[in-house]
C-alpha positions in Angstrom: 99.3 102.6 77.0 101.4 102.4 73.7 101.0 99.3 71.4 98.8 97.5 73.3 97.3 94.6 71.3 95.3 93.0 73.7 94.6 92.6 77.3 97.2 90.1 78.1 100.0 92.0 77.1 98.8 94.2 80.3 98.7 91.5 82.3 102.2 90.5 81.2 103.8 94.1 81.4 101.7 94.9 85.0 103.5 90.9 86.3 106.7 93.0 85.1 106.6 95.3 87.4 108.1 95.1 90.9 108.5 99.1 91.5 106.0 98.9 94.4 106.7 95.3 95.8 108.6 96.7 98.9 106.3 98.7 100.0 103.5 96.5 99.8 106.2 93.7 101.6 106.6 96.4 104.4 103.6 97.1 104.9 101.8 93.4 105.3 105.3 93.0 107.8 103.9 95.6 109.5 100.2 95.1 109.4 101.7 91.0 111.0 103.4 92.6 113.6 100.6 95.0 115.0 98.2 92.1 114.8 100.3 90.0 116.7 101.6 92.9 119.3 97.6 93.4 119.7 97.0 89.8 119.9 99.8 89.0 122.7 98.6 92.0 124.5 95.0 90.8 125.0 96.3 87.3 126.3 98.6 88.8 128.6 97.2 92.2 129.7 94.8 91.3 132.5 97.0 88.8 134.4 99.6 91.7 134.3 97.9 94.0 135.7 97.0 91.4 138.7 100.6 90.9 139.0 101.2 94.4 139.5 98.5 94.7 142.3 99.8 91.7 143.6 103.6 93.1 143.9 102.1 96.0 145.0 100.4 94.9 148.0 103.6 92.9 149.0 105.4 96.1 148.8 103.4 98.1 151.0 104.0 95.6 154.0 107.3 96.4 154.5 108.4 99.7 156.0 111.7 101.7 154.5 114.3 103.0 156.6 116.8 106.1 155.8 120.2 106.7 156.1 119.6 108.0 159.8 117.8 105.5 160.8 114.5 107.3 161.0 111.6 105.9 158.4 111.7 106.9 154.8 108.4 106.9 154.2 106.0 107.7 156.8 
C-alpha cells in the first residue's frame, strides 16, 4: 500500500470502497430468499402433499366418458 502512515488510514481508504457492495447486496438478497423459499416449503409441504392424495382419491370416483359415448378410461 503506498503512503500508509498508520492503520487507520486503511480503515479509512478500505470504508472508501464500495467496488464489491453489490455483489455482496445480491448475494445476502439471495441467501434471504432461499432461506425463506426453504422455510415456506417445510410449513407447507406435507399438507400438500395430503391435499394431492386427497384430490386424488376424489378423482378416481368418477368415471370419464368419450366422444362416442363409450368409457375413456377403462
Amino acid at each position: 500500500m503506498k503512503n500508509v502512515k498508520n492503520i487507520s488510514d486503511v480503515w479509512v481508504r478500505f470504508r472508501a470502497q464500495d467496488a464489491g457492495a453489490v455483489t455482496i447486496d445480491f448475494v445476502v438478497i439471495t441467501a434471504a430468499i432461499i432461506g425463506l423459499t426453504i422455510a415456506v416449503l417445510g410449513a407447507v409441504g406435507a399438507r400438500s402433499v395430503d391435499l394431492a392424495s386427497d384430490v386424488g382419491s376424489t378423482l378416481s370416483k368418477f368415471e370419464l366418458w368419450g366422444i362416442g359415448g363409450g368409457p375413456l378410461i377403462q
